[in-house]
LOKOL-516194 format. One record per residue (C-alpha): residue in one letter; chain; residue number from 0; z, x, y negated. Coordinates in pm, whole numbers. Example, Ala and Ser with C-alpha at 12.3 -4.5 7.8 and 13.67 -1.06 7.14 Angstrom:
// LOKOL-516194
PT  aa  ch    i       z       x       y
PT   a   A    0     780    1230     450
PT   s   A    1     714    1367     106
END
This chain:
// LOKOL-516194
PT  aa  ch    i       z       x       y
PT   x   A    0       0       0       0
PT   x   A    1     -75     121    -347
PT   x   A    2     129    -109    -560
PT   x   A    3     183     -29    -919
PT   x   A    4     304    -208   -1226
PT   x   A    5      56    -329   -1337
PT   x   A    6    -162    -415    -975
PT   x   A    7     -64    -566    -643
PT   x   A    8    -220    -398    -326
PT   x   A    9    -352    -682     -95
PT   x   A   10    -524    -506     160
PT   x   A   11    -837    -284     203
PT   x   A   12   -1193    -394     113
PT   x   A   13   -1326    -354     495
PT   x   A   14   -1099    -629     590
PT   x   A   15   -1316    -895     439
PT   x   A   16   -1630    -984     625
PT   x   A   17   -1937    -974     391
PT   x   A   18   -1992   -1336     265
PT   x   A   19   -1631   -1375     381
PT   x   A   20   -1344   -1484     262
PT   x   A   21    -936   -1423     326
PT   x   A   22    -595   -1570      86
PT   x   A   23    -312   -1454      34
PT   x   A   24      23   -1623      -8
PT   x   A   25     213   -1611    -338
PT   x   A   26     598   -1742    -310
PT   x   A   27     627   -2064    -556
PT   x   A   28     232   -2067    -674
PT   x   A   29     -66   -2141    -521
PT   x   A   30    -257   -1936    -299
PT   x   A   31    -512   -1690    -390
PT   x   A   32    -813   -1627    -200
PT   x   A   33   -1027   -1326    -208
PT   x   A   34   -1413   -1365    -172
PT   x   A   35   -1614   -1042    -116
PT   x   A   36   -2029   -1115    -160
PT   x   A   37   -2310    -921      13
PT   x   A   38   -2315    -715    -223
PT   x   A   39   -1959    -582    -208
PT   x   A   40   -1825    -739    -523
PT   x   A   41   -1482    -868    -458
PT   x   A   42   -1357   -1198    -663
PT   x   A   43   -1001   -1336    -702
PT   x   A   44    -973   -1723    -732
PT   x   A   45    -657   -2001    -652
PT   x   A   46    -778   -2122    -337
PT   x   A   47    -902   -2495    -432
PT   x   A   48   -1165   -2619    -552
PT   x   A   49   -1112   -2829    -909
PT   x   A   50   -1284   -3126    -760
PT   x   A   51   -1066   -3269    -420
PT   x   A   52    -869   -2936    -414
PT   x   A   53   -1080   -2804    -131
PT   x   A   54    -975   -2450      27
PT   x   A   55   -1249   -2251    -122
PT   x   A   56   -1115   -1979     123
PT   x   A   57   -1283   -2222     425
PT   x   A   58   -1649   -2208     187
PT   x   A   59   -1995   -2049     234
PT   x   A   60   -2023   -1751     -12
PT   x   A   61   -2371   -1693    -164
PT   x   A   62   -2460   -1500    -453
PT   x   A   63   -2146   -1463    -649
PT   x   A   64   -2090   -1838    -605
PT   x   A   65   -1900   -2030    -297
PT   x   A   66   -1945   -2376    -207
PT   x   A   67   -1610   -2609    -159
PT   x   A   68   -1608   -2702     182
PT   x   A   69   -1517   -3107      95
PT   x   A   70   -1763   -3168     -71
PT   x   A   71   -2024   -2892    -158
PT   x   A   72   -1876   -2808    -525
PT   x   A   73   -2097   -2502    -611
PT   x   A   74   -1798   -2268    -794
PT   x   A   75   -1878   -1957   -1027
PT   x   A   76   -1660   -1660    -820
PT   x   A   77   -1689   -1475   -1194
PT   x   A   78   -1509   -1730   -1424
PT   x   A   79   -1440   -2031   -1135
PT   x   A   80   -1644   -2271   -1329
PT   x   A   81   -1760   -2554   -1128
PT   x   A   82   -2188   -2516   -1146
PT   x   A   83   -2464   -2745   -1236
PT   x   A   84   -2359   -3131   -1312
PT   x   A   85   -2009   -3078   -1189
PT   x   A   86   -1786   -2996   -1441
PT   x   A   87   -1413   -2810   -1366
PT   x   A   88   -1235   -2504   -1358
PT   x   A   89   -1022   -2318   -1101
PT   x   A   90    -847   -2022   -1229
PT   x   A   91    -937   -1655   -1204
PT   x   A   92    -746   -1368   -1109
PT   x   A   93    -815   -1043   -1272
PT   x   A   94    -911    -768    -909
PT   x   A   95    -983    -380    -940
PT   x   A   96   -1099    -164    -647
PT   x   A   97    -921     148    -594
PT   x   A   98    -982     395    -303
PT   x   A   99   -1116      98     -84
PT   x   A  100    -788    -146    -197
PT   x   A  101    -808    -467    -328
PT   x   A  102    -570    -465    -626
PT   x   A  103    -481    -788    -822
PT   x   A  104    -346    -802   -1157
PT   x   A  105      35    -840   -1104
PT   x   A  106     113   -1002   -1406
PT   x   A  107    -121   -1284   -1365
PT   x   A  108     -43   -1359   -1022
PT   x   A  109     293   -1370   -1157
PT   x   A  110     234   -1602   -1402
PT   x   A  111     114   -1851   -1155
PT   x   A  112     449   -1857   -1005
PT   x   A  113     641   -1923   -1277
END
């Protein structure tokens, strides 16, 4: 683990499939789930969708967007804007890459506890 102030080490890069998807628990907030696209970008977003609340976690990454897996919500993994027609938001969470980590910004995962 490579936790520091200011970042929270969730696990290593290679541990999410390309296209793929895994969360990660955060005591008293909502869960966070970490896409990773075929091109090796890595996004941060709460894990629902600001539709039905869908697990975005459980949806088909393509391009730097997923698709909710209720009801096909087509959600920005940049800014979590909902795409086309559909109008919502679900919040971001600022991710760095260090030595192969995936590191989220602490405060704002904090935040979302509180």
């Amino acid at each position: 683990m490579f936790d520091t102030p200011q970042w929270l080490d969730v696990g290593a890069v290679a541990d999410i499939p390309p296209r793929g998807a895994r969360t990660v628990a955060v005591e008293g907030a909502d869960e966070i789930a970490i896409f990773r696209t075929s091109g090796d970008r890595i996004y941060a977003l709460v894990n629902r969708c600001p539709h039905k609340k869908g697990p975005l976690s459980q949806g088909i990454v393509h391009g730097d967007s997923v698709a909710c897996p209720l009801h096909n919500w087509i959600i920005s993994l940049a800014t979590g804007e909902a795409q086309g027609e559909d109008k919502g938001c679900t919040p971001t969470i600022p991710v760095k890459i260090d030595a192969g980590r995936i590191l989220l910004c602490r405060s704002t995962t904090l935040q979302m506890a509180a």
